[in-house]
C-alpha positions as CSV (number, residue, x, y, z in Angstrom):
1,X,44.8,35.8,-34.3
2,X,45.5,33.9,-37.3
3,X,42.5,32.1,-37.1
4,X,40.1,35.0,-36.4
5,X,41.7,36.4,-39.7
6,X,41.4,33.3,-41.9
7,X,37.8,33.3,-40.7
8,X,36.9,37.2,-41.5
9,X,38.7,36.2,-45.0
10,X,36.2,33.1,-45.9
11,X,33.4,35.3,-44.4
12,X,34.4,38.0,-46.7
13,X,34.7,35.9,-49.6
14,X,31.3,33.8,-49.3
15,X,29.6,37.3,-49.3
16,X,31.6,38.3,-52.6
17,X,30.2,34.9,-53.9
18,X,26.6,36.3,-53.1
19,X,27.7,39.3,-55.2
20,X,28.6,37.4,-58.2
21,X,26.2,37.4,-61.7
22,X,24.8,34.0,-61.9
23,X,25.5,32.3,-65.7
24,X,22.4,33.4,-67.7
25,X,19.7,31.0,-68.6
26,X,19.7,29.5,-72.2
27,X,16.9,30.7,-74.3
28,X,16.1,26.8,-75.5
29,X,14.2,28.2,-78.5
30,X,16.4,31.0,-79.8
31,X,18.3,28.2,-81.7
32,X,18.9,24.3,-82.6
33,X,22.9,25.0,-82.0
34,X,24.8,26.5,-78.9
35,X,28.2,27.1,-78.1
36,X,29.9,26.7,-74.7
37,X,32.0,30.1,-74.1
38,X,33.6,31.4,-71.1
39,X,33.7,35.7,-70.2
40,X,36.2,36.7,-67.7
41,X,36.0,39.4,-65.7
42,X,36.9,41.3,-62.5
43,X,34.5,39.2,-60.3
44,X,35.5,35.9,-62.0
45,X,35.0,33.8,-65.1
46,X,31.4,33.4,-66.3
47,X,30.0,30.2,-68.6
48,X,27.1,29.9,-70.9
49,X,25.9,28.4,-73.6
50,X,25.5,31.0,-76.8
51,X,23.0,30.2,-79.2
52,X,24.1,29.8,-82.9
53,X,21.5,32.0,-85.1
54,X,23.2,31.5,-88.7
55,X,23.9,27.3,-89.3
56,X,24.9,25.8,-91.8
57,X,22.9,24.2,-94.5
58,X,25.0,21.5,-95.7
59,X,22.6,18.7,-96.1
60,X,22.7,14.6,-95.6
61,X,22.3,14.5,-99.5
62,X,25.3,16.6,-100.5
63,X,27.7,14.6,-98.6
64,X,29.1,12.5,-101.5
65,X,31.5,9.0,-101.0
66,X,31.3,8.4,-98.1
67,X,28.1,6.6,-98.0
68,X,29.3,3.8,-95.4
69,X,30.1,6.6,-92.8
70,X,26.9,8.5,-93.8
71,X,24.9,5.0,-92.7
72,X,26.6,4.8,-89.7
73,X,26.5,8.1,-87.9
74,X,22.8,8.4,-89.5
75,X,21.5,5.3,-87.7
76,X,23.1,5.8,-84.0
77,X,21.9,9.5,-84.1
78,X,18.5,8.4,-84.7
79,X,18.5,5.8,-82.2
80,X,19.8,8.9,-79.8
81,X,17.2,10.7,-80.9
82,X,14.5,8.3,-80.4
83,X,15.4,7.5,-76.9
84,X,17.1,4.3,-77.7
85,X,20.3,3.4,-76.8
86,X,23.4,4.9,-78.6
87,X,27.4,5.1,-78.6
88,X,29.5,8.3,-78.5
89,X,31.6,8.7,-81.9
90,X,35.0,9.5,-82.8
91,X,35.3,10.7,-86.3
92,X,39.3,10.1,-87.6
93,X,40.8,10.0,-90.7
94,X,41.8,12.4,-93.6
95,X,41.3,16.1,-93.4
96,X,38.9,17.9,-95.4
97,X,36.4,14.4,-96.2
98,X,33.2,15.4,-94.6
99,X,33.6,14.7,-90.6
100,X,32.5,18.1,-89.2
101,X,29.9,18.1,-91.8
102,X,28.6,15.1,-91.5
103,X,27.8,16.0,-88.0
104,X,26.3,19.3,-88.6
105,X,24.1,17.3,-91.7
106,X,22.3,15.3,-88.9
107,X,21.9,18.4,-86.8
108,X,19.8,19.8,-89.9
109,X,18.3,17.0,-90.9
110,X,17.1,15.8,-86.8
111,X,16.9,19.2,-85.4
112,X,12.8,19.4,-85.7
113,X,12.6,15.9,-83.9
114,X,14.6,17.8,-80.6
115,X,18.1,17.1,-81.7
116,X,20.1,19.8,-80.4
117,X,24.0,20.8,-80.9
118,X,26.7,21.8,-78.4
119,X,30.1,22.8,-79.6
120,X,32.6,22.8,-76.9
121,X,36.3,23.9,-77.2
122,X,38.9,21.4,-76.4
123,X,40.3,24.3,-73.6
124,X,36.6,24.0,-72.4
125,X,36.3,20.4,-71.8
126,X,36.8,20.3,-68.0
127,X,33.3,21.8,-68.0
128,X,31.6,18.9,-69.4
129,X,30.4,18.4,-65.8
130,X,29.0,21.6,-65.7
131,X,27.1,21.2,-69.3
132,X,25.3,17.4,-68.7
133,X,24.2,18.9,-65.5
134,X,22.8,22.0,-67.1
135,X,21.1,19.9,-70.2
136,X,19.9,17.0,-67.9
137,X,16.2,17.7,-66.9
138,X,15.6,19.1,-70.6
139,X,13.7,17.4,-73.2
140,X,15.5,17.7,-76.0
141,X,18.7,15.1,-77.1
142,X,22.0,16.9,-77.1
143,X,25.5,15.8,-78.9
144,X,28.0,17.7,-77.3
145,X,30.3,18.4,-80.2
146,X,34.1,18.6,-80.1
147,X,35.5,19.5,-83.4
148,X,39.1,18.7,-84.6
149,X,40.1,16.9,-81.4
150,X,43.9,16.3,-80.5
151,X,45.9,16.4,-77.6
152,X,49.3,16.8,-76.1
153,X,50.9,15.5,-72.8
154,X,49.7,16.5,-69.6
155,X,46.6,18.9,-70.9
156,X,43.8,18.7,-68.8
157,X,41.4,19.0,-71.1
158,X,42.2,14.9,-71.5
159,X,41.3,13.7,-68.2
160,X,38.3,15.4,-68.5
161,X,37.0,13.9,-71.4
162,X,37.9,10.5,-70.1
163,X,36.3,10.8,-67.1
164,X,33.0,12.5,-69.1
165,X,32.6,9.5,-71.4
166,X,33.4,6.4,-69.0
167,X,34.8,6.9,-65.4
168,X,32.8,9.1,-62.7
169,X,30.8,7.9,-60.3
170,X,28.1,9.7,-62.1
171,X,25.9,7.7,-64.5
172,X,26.1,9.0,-67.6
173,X,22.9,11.3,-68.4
174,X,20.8,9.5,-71.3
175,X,20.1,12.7,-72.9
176,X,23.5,13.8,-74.1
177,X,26.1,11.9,-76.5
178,X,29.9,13.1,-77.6
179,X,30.3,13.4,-81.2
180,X,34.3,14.2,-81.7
181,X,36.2,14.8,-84.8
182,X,40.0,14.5,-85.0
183,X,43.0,13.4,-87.5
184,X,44.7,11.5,-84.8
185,X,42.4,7.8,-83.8
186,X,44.4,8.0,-80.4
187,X,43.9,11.9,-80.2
188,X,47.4,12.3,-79.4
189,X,50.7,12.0,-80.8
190,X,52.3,8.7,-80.8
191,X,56.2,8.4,-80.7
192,X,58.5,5.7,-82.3
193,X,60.0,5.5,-78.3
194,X,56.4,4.2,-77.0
195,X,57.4,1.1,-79.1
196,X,60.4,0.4,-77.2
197,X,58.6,-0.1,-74.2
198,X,56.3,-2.7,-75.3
199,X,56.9,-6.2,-73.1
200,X,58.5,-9.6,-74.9
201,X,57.1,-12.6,-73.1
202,X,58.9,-16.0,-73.3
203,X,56.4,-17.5,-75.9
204,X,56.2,-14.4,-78.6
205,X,53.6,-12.6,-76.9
206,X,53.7,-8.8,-76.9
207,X,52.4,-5.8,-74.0
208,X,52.3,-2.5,-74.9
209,X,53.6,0.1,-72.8
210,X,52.2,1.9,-70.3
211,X,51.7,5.3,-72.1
212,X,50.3,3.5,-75.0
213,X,47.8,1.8,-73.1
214,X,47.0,5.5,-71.8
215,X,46.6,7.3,-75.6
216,X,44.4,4.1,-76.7
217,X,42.3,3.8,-73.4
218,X,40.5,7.1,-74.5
219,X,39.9,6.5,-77.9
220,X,38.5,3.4,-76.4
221,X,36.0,4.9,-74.7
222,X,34.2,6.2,-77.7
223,X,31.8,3.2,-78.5
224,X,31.3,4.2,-82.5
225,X,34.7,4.7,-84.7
226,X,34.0,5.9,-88.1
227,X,37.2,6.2,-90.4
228,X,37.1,8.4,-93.4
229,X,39.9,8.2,-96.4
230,X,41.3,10.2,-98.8
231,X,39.2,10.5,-102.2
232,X,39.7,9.5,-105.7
233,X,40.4,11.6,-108.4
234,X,36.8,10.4,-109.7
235,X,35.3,10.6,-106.4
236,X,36.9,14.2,-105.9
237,X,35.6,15.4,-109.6
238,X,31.8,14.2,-108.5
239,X,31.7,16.2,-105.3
240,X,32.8,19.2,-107.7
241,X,29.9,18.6,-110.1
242,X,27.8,18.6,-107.0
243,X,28.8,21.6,-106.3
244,X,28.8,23.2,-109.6
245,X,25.5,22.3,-109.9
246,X,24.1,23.8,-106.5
247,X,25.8,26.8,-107.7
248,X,24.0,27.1,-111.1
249,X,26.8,25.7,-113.2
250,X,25.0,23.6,-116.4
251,X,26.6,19.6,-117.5
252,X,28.4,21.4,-120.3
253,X,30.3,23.8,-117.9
254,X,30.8,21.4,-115.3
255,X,32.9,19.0,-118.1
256,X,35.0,22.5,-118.9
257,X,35.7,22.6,-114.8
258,X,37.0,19.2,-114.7
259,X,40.8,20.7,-115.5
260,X,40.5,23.5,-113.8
261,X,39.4,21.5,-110.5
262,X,42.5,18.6,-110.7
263,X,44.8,21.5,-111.1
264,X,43.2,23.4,-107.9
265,X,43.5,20.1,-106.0
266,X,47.1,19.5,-107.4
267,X,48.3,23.3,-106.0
268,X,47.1,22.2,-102.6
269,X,48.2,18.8,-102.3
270,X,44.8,17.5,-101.8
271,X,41.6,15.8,-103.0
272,X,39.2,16.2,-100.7
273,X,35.4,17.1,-100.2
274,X,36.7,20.9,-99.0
275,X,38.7,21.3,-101.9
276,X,36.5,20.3,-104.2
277,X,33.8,22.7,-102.7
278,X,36.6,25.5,-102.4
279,X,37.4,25.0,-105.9
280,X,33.5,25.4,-106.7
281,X,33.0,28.4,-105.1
282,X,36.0,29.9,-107.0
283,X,35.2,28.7,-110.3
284,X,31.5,29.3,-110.2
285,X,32.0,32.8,-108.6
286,X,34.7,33.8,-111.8
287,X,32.3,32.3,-114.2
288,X,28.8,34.3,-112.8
289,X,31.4,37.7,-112.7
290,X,31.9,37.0,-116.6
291,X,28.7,36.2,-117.5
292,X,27.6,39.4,-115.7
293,X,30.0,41.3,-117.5
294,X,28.8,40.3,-120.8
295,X,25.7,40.4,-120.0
296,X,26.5,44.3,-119.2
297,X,28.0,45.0,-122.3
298,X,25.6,43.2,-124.5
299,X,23.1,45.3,-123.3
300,X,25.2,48.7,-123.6
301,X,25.4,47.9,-127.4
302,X,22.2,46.7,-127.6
303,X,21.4,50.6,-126.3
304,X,24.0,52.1,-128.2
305,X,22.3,50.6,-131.5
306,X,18.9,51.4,-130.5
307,X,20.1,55.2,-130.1
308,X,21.9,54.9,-133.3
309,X,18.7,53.3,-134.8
310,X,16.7,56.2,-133.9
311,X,19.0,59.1,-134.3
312,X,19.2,57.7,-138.5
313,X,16.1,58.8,-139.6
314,X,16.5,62.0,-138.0
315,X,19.5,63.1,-139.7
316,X,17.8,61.9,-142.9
317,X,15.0,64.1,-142.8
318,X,17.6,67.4,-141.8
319,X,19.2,65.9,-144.6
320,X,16.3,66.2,-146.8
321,X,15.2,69.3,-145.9
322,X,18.7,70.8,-146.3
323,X,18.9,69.4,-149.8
324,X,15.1,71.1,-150.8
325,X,16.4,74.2,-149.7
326,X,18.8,74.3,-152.1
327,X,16.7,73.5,-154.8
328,X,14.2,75.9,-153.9
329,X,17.1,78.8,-154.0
């Protein structure tokens, strides 16, 4: 009886299946940049890839000191692109100094020659099977893009991106690279116990632990590491003049910034590329709201003189007239 049951269940359910909507199909030209989202609903969770319509513009060019990265990143992206071979990169280092961007600079800069962008959460990345397979047969080149990349013990989210970059049976599809960003180089956190376990040997020689060797094999996996580092204060004030200067700001207004922009970096503890384009926006913004203003007011005196310019010559003739009335009486 039971077995009759268990058998009108998975009947049941394979016809459900049949019922299910079927993940749409990309529209490949609606954008250069996609995202990887899931929709859950009564008959089950539903993936696709959602094209980006607004990108960013941030170009290669504004992307200031951090040249050696720049070089880098530029060069294995165009091998990708060309068909030749390339590694998967791990961005690390200081927040706020031009990882993210960097990555969305190529995407601008590539995107006519069929570089295409896939941003997938880190709760997402179990699918990764799911989008290589989807993206294989195409023609374009795709970076599957995972942005501020960390992890703690036992997600699952890690496995899969292990497995993804070196480890299935699979061969790896030659039209799809991982580009990841994160603060951590291991991409997780790293405890002063995990250096207790490392192994003495008889002549000096030292063995990591175990779960070291774990939080360093994926990190290992990634076959370009690109550090980035905190700015100067010079460095910091040059990206603000950049930005200044996008935003309409003349050489004589960016030297009047250059307080206001180490204070704004002082407040939040930080001199980096963000900041300094935070602090641009801010200043420029106050400083075109000014300008506006006077400009406002000039032209209501202007006005008012002009009226009171005209309305003179008026009252002298009623002047006049009044005054040759009299006489005449």
């Amino acid at each position: 009886m039971n077995d009759q049951l268990s058998a009108r269940i998975e009947s049941l359910l394979g016809r459900l299946e049949t019922l299910l909507p079927e993940s749409p199909t990309p529209d490949w030209n609606a954008a250069v940049a996609f995202r990887w989202r899931r929709r859950t609903s009564g008959f089950g969770t539903q993936a696709y890839l959602q094209p980006v319509r607004s990108l960013s513009s941030i170009r290669l060019a504004d992307l200031k000191n951090i040249d050696d990265q720049k070089k880098a990143i530029e060069r294995n992206t165009r091998q990708f692109v060309a068909g030749l071979p390339a590694n998967n990169v791990l961005l690390t280092g200081s927040r706020g100094t031009g990882k993210s961007s960097l990555i969305k600079a190529c995407l601008n800069s590539m995107s006519s020659k069929g570089l295409r962008l896939i941003e997938v959460d880190k709760d997402d990345l179990a699918d990764l099977p799911d989008i290589v397979e989807l993206v294989a047969g195409r023609p374009e080149r795709f970076i599957v893009f995972c942005d501020d990349l960390s992890f703690e013990e036992g997600e699952a989210g890690y496995k899969a991106l292990k497995v993804a970059l070196d480890g299935s049976i699979a061969a790896q599809s030659d039209n799809v690279l991982i580009y990841a960003t994160s603060n951590r180089r291991h991409l997780m956190p790293e405890y002063m116990s995990e250096n207790l376990e490392a192994k003495h040997q008889e002549d000096g020689e030292i063995h990591p632990g175990e779960r070291v060797e774990e939080k360093i094999s994926l990190s290992e996996r990634f076959g370009l590491w690109v550090s980035f580092y905190p700015f100067r204060q010079d460095d910091y004030l040059t990206i603000v003049g950049h930005w200044l200067m996008s935003f309409g700001c003349d050489e004589a207004e960016i030297e009047v910034a250059r307080g206001d922009a180490l204070r704004f970096a002082l407040e939040r503890g930080s001199r980096s590329g963000r900041v300094a384009w935070q602090f641009a926006k801010d200043w420029a913004g106050q400083h075109a709201a000014r300008r506006s203003r006077k400009a406002a007011a000039s032209a209501s005196e202007s006005s008012s003189g002009k009226k009171a310019s005209k309305a003179a010559p008026k009252a002298a003739v009623r002047a006049s007239n009044g005054s040759g009335a009299k006489r005449k009486s």
